[in-house]
MISE-615625 format. One record per residue: x, y, z of N, C-alpha, C in turn; residue in one letter. Coordinates in Angstrom, 1 decimal, m for minus. Example, Ala and Ser with C-alpha at 12.3 -4.5 7.8 and 13.67 -1.06 7.14 Angstrom:
% residues 2
SITE     n.u     n.v     n.w    ca.u    ca.v    ca.w     c.u     c.v     c.w  pado
SITE    13.2    m5.7     7.8    12.3    m4.5     7.8    13.2    m3.3     7.8     A
SITE    12.8    m2.2     7.1    13.7    m1.1     7.1    12.9     0.0     7.9     S
//
This chain:
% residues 153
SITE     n.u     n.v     n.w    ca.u    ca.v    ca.w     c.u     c.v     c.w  pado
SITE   150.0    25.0    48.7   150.1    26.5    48.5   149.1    27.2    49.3     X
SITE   147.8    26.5    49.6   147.1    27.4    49.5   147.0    27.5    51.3     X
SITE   147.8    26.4    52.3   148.0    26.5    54.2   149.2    27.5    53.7     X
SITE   150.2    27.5    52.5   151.2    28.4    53.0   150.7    30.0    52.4     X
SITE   149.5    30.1    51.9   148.9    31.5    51.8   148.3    31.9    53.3     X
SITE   147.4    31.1    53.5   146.6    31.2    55.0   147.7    31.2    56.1     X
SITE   148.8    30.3    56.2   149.5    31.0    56.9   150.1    32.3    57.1     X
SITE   150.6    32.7    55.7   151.2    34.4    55.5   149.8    35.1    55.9     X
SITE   148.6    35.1    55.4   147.7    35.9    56.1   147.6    36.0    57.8     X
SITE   147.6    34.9    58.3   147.7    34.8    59.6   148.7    35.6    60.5     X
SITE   150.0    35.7    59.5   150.8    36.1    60.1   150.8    37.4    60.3     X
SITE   149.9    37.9    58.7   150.1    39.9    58.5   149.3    39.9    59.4     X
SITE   147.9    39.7    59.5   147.1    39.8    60.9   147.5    40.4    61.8     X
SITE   148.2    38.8    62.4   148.6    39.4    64.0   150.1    40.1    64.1     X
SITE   150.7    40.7    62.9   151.5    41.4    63.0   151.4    43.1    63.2     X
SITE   149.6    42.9    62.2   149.1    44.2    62.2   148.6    44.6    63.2     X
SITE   148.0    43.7    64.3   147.3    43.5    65.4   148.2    43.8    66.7     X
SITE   149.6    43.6    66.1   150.5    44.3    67.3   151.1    45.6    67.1     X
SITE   151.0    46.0    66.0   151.8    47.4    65.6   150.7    48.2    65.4     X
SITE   149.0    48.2    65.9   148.2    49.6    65.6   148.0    49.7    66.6     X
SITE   147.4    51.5    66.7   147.0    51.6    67.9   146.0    51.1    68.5     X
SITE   144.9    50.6    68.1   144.2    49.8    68.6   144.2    48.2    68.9     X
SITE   146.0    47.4    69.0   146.1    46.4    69.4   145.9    46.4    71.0     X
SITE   145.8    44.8    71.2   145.3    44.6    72.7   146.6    44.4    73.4     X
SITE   147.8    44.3    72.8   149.1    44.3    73.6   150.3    44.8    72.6     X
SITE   151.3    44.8    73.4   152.6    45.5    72.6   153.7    44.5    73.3     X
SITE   154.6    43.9    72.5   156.0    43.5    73.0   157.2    44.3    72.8     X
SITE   157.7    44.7    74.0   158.6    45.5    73.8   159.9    44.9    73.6     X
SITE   161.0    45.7    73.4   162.7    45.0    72.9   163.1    44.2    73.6     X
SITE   162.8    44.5    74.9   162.7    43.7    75.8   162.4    42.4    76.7     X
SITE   161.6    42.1    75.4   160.7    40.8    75.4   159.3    40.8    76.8     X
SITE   159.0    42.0    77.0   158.1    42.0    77.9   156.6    42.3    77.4     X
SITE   155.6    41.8    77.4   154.4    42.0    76.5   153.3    42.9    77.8     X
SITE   153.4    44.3    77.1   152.3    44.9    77.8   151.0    45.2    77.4     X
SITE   149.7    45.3    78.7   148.6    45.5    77.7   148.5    46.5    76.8     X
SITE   147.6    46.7    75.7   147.6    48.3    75.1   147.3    49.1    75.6     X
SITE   146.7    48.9    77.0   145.9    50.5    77.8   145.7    49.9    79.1     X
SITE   145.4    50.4    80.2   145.7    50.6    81.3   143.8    50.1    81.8     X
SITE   144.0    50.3    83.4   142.5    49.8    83.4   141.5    50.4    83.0     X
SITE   141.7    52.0    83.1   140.7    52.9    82.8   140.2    53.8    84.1     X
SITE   140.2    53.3    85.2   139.5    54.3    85.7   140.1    53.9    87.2     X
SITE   139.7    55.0    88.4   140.6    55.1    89.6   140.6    53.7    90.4     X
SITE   142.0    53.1    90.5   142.2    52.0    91.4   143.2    51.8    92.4     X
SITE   142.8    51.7    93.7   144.0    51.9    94.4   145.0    50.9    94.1     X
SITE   146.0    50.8    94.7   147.5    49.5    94.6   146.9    48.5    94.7     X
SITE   146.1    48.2    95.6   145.7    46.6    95.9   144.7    46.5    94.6     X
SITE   144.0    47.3    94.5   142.8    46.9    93.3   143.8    46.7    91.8     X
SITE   144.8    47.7    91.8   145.5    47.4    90.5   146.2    46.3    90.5     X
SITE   146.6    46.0    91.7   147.5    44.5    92.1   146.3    43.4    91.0     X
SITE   145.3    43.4    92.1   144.5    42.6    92.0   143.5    42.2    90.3     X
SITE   143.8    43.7    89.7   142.7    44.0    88.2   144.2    43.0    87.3     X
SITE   145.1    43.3    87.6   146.2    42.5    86.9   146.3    40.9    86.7     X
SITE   146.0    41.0    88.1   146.0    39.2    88.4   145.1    38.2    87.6     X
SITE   143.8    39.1    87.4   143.0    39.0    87.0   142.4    38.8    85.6     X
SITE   143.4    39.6    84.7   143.4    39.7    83.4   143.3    38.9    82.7     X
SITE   142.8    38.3    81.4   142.9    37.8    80.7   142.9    38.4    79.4     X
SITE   143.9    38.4    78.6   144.3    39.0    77.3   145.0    38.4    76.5     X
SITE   144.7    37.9    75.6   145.7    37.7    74.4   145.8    36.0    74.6     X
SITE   145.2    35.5    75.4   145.0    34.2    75.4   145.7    33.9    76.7     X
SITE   146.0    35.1    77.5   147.1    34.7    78.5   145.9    35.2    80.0     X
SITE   146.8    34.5    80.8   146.0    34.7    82.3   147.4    35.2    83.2     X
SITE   148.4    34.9    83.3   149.8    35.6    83.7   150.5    36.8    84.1     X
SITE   149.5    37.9    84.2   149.3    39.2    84.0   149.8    39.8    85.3     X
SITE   150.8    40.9    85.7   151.3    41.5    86.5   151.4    43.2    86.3     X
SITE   151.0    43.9    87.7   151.6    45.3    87.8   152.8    45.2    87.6     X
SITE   153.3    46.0    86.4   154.4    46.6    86.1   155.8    46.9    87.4     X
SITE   156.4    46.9    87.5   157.5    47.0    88.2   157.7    48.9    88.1     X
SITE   158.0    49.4    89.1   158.6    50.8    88.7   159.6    51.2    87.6     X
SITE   160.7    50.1    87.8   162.0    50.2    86.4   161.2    49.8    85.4     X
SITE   160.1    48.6    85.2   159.5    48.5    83.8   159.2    49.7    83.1     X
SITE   158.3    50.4    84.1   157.5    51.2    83.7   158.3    52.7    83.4     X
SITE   159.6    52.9    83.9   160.7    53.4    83.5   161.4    53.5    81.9     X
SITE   161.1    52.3    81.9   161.7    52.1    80.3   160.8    52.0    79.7     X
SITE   159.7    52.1    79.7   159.0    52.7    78.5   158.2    54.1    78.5     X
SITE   159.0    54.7    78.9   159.0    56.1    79.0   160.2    56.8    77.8     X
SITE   159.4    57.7    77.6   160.3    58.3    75.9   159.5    59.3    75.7     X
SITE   160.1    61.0    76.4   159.5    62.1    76.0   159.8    62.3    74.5     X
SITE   160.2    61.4    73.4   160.4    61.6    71.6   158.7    61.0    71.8     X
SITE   158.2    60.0    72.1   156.8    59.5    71.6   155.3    60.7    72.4     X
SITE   154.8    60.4    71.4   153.1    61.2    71.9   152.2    60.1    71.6     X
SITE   151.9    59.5    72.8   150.3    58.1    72.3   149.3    58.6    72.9     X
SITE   148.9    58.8    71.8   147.0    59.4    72.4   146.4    58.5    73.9     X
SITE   146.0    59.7    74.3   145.2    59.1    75.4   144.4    59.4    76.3     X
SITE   143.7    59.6    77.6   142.6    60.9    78.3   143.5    60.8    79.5     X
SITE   142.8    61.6    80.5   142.9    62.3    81.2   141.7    62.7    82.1     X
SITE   141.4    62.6    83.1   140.3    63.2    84.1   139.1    62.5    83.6     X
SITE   137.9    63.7    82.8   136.7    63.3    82.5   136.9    63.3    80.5     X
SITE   137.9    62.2    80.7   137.8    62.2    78.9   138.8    63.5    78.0     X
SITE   138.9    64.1    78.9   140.5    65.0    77.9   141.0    64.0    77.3     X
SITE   141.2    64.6    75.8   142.5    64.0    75.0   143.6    64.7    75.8     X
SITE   144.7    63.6    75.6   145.9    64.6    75.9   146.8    63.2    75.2     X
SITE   148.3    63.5    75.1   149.3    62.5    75.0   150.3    62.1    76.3     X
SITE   150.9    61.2    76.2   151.5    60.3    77.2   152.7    60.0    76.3     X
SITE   154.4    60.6    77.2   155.5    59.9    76.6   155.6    58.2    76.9     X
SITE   155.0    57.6    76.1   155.2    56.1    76.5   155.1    55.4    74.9     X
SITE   156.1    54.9    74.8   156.4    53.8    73.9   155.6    52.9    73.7     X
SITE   155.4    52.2    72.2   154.1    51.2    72.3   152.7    51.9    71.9     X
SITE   152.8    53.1    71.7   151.3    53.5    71.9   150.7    52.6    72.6     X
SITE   150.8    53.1    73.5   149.8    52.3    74.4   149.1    53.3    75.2     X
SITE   147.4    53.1    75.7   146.3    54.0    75.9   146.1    54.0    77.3     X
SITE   146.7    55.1    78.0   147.1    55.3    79.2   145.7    56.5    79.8     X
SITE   145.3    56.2    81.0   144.2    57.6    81.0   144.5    58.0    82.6     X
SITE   145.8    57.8    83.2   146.6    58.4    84.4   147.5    58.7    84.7     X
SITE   148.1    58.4    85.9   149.2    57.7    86.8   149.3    56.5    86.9     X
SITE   150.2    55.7    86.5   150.2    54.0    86.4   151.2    53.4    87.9     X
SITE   150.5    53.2    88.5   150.6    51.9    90.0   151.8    51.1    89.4     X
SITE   152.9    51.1    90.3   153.7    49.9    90.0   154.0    49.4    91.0     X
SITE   154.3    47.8    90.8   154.1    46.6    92.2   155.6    47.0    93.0     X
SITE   156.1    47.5    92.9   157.4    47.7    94.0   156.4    48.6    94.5     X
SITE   157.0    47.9    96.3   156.4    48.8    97.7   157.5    49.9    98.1     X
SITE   157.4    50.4    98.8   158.3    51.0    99.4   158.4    50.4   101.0     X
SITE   159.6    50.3   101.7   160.1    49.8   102.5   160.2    50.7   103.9     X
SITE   160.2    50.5   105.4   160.5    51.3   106.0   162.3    51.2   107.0     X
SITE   162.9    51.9   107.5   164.2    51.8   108.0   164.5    50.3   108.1     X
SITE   163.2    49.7   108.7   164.2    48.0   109.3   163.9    47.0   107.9     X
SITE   163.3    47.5   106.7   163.2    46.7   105.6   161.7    46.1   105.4     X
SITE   160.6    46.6   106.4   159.4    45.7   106.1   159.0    46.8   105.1     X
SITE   157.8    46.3   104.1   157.2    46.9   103.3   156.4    48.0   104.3     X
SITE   156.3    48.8   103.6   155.7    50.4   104.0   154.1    50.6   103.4     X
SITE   153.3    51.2   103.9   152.0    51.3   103.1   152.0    52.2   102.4     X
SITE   153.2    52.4   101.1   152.8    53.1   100.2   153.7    52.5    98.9     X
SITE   153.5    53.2    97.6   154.2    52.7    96.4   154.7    53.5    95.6     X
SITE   155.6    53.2    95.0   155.7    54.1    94.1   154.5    54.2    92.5     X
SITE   154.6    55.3    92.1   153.7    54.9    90.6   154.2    56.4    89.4     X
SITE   153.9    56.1    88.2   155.1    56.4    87.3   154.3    57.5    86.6     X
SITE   154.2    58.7    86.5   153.8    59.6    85.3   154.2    59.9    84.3     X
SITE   153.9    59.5    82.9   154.1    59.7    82.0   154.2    60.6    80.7     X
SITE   154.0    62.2    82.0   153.9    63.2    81.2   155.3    63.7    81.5     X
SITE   155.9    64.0    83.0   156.8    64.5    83.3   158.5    63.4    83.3     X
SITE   157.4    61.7    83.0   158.8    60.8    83.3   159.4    60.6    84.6     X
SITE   158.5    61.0    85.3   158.9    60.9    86.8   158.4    60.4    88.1     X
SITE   158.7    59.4    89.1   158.1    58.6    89.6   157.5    59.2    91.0     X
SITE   156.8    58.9    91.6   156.3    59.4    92.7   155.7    58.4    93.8     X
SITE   155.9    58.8    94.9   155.2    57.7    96.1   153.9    58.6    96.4     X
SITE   153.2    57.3    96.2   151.5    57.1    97.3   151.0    56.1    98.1     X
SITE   150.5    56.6    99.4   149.9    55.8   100.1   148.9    54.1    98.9     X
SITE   149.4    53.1    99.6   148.1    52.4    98.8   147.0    52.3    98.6     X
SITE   146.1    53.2    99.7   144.4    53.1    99.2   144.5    54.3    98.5     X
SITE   145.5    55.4    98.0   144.8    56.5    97.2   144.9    56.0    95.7     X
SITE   143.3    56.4    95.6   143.3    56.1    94.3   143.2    56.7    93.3     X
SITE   142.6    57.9    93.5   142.6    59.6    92.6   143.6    59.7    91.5     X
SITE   142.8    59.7    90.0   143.9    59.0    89.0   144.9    58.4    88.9     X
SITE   144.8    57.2    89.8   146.0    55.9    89.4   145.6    54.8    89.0     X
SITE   146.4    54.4    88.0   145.0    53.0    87.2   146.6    52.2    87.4     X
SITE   146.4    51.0    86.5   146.5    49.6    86.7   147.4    49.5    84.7     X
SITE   148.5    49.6    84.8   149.2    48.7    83.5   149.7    47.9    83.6     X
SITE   149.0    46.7    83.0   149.8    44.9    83.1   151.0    44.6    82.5     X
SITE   151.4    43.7    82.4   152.2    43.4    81.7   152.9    41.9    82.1     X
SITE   153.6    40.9    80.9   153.8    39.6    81.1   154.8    39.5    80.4     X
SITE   155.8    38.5    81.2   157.3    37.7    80.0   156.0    37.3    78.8     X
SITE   156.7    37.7    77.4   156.2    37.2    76.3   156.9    35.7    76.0     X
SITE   155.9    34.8    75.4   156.3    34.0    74.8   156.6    32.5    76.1     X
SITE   155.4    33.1    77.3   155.3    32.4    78.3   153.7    31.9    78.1     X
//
């Protein structure tokens, strides 16, 4: 009785630990597990590439820049998730998950040029208007870094 109580607690735990806002990840419908918040502060493509690779969260090391389409679908002007802006503004972000976003989020699709080689710039996703935009890769002037990993890998 008493491994199958400590089990049920274990469970509310980390069930609670994924549904507040202050969890360290979210799995979406989609079975894709993203971090709760973004890196925090200006990074160009390669550094967000690279801050991803990097990560370790949630017991996982597996950690990838979002995809442009990823970062597409969780976009939802119905949601408001608190978040900053510049030097610390509150403001809100349509993105699902409450997840704590403080920019423009970098996503690992490149853009390409006429004959198909990658191009030096990327696309990256804002989450106020829902709308995606290309930048050169070293600019980094509010673009941060959202990870994300296949759950249950």
């Amino acid at each position: 009785m008493r491994r199958v109580a400590a089990l049920v607690l274990v469970v509310a735990i980390s069930c609670a630990l994924s549904e507040t806002p202050s969890r360290a990840y979210w799995v979406d419908t989609s079975g894709l597990m993203w971090a709760g918040k973004d890196n925090g502060k200006d990074v160009s493509w390669q550094g967000a590439t690279k801050y991803c690779r990097n990560l370790r969260l949630a017991g996982y090391s597996n950690w990838r820049l979002a995809t442009i389409y990823e970062l597409q679908d969780i976009y939802d002007v119905n949601f408001d998730s608190p978040g900053s802006a510049g030097s610390g503004r509150t403001v809100s972000w349509h993105v699902k998950g409450n997840l704590f976003l403080t920019g423009y989020e970098w996503s690992s699709s490149r853009n390409h040029d006429e004959r198909g080689k990658p191009s030096g710039s990327a696309p990256r996703f804002d989450f106020n208007s829902g709308k995606r935009f290309n930048d050169m890769l070293g600019y980094s002037t509010f673009k941060r870094a959202l990870c994300v990993r296949k759950a249950g890998n």
